[in-house]
Backbone as ProteinMPNN parsed JSONL, in Angstrom:
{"seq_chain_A": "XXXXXXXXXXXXXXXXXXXXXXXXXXXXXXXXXXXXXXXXXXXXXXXXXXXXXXXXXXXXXXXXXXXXXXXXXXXXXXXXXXXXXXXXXXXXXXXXXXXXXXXXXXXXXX", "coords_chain_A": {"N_chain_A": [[-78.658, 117.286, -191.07], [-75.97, 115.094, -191.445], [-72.555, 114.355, -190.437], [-69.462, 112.787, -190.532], [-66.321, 111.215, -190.21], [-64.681, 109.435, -193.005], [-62.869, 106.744, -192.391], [-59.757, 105.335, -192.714], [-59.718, 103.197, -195.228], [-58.413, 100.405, -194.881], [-59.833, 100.203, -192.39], [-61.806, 99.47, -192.343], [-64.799, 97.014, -192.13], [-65.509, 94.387, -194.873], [-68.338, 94.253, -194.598], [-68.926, 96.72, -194.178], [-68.707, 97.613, -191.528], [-66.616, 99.177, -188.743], [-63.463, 98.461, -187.622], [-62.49, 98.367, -184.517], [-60.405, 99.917, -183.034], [-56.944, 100.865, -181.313], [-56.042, 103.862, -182.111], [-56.857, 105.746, -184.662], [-55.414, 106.928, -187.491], [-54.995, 107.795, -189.764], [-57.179, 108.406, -192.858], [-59.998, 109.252, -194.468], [-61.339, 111.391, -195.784], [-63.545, 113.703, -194.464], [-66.994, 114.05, -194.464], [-70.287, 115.234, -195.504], [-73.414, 115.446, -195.432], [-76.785, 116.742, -196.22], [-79.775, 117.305, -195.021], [-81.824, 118.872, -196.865], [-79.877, 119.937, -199.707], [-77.78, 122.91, -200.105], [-76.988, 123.473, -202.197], [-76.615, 122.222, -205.515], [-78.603, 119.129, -206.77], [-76.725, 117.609, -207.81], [-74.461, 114.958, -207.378], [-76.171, 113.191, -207.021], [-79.313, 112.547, -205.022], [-79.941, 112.105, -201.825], [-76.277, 113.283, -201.621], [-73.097, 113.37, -200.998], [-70.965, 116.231, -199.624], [-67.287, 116.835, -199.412], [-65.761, 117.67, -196.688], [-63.142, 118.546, -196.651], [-61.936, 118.615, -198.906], [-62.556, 119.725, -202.598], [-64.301, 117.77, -203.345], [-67.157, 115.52, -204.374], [-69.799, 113.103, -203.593], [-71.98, 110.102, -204.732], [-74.109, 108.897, -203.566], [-75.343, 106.695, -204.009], [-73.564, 105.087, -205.682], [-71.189, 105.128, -205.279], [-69.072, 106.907, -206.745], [-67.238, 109.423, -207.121], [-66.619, 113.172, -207.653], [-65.301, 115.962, -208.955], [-65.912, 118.515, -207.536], [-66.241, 121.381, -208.043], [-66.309, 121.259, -211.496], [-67.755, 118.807, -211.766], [-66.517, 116.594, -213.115], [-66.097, 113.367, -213.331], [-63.827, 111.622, -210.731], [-63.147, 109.286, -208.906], [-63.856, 106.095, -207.706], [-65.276, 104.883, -204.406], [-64.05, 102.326, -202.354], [-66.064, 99.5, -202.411], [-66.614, 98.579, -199.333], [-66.256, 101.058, -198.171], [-68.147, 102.24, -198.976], [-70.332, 100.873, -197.96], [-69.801, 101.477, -195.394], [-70.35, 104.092, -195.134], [-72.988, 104.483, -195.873], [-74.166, 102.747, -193.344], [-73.534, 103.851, -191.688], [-75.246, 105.853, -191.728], [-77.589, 104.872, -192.126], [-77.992, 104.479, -188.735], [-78.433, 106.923, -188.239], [-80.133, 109.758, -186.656], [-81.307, 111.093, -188.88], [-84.195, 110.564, -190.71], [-85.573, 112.349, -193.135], [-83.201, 111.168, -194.58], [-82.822, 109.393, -194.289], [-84.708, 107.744, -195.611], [-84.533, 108.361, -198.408], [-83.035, 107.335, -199.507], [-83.371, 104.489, -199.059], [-86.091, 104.489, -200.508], [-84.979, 104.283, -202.927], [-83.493, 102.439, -203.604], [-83.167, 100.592, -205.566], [-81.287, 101.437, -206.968], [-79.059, 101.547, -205.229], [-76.112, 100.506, -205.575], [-74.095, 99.158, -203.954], [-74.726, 97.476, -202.043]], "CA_chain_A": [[-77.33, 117.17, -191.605], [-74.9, 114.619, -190.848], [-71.281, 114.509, -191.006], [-69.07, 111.623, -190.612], [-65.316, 111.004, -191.405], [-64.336, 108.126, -193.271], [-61.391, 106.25, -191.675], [-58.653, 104.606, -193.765], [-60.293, 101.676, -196.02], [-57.945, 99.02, -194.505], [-59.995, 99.519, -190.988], [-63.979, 99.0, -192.757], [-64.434, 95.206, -192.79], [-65.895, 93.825, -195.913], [-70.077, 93.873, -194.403], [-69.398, 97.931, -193.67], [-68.17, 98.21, -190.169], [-65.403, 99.936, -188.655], [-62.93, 97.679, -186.938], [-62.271, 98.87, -182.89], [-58.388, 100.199, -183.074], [-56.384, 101.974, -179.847], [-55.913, 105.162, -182.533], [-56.653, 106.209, -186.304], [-54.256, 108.059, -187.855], [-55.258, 108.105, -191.533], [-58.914, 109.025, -193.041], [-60.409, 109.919, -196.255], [-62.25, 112.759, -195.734], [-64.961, 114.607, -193.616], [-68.268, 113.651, -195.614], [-71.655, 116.22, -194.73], [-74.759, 115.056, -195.994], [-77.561, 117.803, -195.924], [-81.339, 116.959, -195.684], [-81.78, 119.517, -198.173], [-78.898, 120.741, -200.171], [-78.194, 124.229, -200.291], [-76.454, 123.151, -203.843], [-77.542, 121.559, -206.603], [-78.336, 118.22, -206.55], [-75.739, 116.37, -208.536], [-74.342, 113.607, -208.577], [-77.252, 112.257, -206.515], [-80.229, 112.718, -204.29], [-79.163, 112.784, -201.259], [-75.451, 112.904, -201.94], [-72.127, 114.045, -199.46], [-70.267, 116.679, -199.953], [-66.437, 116.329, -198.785], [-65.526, 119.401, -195.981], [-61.581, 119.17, -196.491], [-61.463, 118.217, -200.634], [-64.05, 119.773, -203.438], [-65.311, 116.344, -203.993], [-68.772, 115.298, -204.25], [-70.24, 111.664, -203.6], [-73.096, 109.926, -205.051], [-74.275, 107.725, -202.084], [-76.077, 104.866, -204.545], [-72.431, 104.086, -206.109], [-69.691, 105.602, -204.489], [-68.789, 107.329, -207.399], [-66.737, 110.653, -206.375], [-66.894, 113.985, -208.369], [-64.716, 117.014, -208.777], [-67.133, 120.035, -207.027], [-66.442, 122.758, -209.481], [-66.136, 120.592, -213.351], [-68.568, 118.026, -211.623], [-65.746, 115.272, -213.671], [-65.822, 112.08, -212.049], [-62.825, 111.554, -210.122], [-62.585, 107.851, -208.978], [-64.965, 105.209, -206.997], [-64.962, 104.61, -202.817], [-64.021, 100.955, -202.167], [-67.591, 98.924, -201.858], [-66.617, 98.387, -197.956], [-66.347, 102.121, -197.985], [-69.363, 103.13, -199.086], [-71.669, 100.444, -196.969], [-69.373, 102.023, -194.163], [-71.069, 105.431, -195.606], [-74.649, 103.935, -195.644], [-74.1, 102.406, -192.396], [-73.761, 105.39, -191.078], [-76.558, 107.281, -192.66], [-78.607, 104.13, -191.53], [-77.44, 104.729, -187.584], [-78.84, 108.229, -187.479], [-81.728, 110.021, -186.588], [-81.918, 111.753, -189.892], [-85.47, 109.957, -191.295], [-85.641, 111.951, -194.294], [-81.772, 111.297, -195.691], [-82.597, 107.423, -194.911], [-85.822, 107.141, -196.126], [-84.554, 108.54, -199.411], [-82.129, 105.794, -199.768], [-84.733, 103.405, -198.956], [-87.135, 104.454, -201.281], [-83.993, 104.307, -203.899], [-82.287, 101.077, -202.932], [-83.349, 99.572, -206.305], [-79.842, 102.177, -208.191], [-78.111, 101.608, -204.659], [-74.915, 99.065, -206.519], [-73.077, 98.554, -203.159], [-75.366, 96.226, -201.288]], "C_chain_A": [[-76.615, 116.036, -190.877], [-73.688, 114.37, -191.449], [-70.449, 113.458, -190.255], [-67.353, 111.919, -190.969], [-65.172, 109.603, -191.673], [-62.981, 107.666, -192.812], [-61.099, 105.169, -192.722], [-59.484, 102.943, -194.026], [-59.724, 100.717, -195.558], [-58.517, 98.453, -192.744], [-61.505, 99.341, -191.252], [-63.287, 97.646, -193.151], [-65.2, 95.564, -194.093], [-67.742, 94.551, -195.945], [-69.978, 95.823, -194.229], [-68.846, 98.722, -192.383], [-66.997, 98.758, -189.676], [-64.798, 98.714, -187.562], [-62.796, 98.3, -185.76], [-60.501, 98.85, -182.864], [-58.453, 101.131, -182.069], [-56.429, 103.131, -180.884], [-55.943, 104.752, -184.204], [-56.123, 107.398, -186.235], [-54.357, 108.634, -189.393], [-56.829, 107.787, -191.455], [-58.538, 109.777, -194.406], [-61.493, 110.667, -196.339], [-63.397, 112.635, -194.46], [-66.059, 114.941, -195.007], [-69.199, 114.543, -194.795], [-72.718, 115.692, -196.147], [-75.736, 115.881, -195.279], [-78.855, 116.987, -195.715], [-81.895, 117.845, -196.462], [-80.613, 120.401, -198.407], [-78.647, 121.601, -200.299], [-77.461, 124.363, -201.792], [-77.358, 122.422, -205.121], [-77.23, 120.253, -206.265], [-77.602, 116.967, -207.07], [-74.379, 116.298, -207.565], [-75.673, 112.841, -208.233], [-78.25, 112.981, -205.659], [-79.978, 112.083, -203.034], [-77.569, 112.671, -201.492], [-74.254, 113.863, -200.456], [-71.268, 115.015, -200.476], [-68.554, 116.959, -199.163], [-66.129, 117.938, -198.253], [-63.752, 119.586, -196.455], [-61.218, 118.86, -197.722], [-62.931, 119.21, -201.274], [-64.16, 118.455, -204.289], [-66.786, 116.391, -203.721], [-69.147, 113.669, -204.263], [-71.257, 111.495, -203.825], [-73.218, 108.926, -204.222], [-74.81, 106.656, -203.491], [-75.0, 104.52, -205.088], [-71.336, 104.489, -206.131], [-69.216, 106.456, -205.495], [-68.537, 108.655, -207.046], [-66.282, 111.858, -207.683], [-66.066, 115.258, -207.972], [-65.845, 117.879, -208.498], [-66.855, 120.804, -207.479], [-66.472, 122.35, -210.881], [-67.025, 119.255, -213.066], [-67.73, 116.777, -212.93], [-65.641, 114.408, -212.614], [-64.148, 111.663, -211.823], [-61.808, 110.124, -209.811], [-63.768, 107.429, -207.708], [-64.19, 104.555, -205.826], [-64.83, 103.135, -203.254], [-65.431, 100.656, -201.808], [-67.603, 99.003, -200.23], [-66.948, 100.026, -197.531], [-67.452, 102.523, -198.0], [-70.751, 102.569, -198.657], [-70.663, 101.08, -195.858], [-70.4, 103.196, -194.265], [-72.457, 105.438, -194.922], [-74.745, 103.308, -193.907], [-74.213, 102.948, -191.048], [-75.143, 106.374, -190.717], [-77.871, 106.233, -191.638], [-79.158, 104.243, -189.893], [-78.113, 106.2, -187.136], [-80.095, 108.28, -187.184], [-82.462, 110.952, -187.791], [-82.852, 111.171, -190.869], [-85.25, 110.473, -192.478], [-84.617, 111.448, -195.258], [-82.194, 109.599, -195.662], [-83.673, 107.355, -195.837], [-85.839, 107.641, -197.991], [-83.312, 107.523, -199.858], [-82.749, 105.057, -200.005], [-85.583, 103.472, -200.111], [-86.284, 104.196, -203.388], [-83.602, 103.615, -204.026], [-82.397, 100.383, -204.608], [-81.628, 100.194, -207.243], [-78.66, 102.088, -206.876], [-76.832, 99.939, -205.469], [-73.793, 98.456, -205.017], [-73.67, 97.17, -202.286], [-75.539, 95.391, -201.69]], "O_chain_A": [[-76.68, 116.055, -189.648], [-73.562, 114.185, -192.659], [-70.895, 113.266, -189.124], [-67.06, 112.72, -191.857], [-65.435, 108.708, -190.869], [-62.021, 108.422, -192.956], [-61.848, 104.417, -193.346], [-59.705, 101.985, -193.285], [-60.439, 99.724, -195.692], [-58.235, 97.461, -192.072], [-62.296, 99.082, -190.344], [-62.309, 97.233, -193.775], [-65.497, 96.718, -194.402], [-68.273, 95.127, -196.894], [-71.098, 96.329, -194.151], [-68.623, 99.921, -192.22], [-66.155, 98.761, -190.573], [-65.559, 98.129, -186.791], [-63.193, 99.423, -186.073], [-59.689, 97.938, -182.708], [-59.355, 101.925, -181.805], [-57.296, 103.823, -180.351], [-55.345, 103.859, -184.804], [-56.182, 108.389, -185.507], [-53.886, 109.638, -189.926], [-57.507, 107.243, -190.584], [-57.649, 110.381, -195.006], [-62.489, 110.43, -197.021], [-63.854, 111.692, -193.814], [-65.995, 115.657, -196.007], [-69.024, 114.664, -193.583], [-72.619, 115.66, -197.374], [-75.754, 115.913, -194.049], [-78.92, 115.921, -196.327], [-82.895, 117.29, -196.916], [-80.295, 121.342, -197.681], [-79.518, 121.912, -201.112], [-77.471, 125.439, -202.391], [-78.556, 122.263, -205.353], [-76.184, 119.917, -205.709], [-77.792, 115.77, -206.851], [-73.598, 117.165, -207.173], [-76.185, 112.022, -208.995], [-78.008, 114.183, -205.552], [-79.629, 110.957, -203.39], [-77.416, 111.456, -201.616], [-74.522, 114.579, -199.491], [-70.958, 114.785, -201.645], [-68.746, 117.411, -198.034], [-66.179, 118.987, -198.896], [-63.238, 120.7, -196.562], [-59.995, 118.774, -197.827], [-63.994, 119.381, -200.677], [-64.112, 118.243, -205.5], [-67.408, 117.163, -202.992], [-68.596, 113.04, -205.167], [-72.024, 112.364, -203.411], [-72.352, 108.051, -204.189], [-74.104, 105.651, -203.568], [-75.062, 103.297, -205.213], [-70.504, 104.214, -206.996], [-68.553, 107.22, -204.793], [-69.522, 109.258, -206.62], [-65.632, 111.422, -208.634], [-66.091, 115.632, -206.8], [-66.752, 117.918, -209.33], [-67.823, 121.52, -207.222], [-66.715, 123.311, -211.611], [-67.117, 118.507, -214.04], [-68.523, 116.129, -213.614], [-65.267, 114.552, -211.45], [-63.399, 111.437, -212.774], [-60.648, 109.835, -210.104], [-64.37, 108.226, -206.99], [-63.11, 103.966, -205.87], [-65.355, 102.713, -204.285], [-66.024, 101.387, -201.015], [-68.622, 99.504, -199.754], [-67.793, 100.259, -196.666], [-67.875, 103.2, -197.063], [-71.846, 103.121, -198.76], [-71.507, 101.098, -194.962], [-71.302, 103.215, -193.427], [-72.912, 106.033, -193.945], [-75.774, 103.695, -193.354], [-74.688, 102.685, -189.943], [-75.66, 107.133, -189.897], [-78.697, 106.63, -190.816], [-80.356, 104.15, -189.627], [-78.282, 106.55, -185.968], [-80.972, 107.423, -187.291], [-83.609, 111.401, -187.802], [-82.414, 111.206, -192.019], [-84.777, 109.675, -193.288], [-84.866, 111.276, -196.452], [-82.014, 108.776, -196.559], [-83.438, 106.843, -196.932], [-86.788, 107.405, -198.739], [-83.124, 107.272, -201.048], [-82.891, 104.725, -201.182], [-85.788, 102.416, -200.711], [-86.803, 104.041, -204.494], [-82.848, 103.81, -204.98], [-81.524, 99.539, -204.813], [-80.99, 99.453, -207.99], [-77.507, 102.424, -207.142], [-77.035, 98.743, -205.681], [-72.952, 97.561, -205.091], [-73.068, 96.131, -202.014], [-76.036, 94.478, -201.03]]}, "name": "protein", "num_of_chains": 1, "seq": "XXXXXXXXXXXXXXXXXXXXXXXXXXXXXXXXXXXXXXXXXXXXXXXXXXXXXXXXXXXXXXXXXXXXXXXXXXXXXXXXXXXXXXXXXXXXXXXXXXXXXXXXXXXXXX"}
């Protein structure tokens, strides 16, 4: 499992990274990514599910999902969602990357 929050889109540069600030104060959720889901797997393979919203994220195109009517909601900023991947990339969770990896050809942010 890993879990992550996303910090306010105006502090991910452009390439993904998080800028180095004395304090964040704003954030867009607490993201958990399972290595196997105990849900179903929509919107994606591996995908995040948000701990403090019922959203749902499809890691290959940011695309964000109401978690009970599975209606799409609205799409992470691109910086956002190589911040995401950037992340995912950084861990020690092998199989959540290597299913990215083996996927990269439907990932749309890179």
């Amino acid at each position: 499992m890993i879990e992550f929050e996303l910090p306010d889109f105006s502090e991910i540069t452009e390439n993904g990274q998080r800028m180095l600030l004395e304090k964040t104060v704003k954030h867009n959720g607490i993201w958990r990514i399972y290595k196997n889901a105990p849900d179903d797997i929509f919107p994606s393979d591996p995908h995040a599910d948000r701990q403090d919203a019922p959203e749902k994220l499809n890691l290959y195109n940011g695309k964000v999902y109401d978690k009970s009517t599975k209606e799409f909601k609205y799409t992470l900023p691109k910086k956002a969602v190589k911040y995401i991947y950037n992340q995912i990339m950084s861990c020690k969770e092998d199989l959540i990357k290597n299913k990215l990896i083996a996927s990269k050809d439907f990932i749309t942010y890179l």
